[in-house]
C-alpha positions as CSV (number, residue, x, y, z in Angstrom):
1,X,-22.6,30.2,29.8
2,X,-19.7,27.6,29.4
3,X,-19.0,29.0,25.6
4,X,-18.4,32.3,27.7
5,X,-16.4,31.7,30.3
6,X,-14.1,28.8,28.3
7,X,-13.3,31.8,25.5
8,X,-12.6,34.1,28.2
9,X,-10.3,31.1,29.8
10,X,-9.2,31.1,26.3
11,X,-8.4,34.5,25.7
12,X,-6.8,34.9,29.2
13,X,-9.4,37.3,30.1
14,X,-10.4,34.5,32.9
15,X,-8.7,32.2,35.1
16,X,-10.5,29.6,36.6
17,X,-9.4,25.9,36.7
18,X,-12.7,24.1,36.0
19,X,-14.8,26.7,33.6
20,X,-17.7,24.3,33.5
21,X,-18.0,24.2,37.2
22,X,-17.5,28.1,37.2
23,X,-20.5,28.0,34.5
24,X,-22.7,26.0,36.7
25,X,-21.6,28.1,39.9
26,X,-23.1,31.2,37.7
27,X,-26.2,30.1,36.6
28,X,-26.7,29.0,40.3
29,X,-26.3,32.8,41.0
30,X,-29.4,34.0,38.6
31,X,-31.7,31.2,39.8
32,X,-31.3,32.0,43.5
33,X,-31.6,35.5,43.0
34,X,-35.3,35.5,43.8
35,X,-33.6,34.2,47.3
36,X,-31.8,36.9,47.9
37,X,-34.4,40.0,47.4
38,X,-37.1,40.9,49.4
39,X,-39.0,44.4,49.4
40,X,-38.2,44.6,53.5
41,X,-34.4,43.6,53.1
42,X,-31.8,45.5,54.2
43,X,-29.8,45.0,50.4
44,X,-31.2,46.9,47.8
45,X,-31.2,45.7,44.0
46,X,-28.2,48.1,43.7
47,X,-26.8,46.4,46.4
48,X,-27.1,43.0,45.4
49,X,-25.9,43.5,41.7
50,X,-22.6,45.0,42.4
51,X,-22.2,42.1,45.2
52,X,-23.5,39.7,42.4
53,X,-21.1,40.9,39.7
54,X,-18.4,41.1,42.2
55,X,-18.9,37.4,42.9
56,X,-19.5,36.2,39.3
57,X,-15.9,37.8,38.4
58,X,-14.3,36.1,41.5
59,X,-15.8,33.0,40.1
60,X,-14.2,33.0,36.9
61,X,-10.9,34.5,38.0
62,X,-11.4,37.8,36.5
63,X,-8.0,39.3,35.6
């Protein structure tokens, strides 16, 4: 994850100021997924992937 976001930083792609922190703050996301998802939830998997992704490209400073 850090290769990927520091070549992104790298290629100007991403702009975030600490990319292993961003890394971390990623990986944190696909661990607590389990967290976030139950059958009787009012999110749907839909739901939480495009909030997901939206999140993880905020993290990294998507351009």
């Amino acid at each position: 994850m850090l290769e990927l976001v520091t070549r992104g930083v790298t290629d100007r792609v991403f702009d975030t100021p600490d990319p292993r922190m961003a890394s971390v703050a990623l990986l944190s996301l696909g661990i607590d997924i389990a967290r976030w998802y139950r059958d009787d939830n009012l999110w749907s998997p839909e739901d939480i992937a495009h909030r997901y992704a939206d999140m993880a490209l905020r993290i990294v400073g998507a351009r």
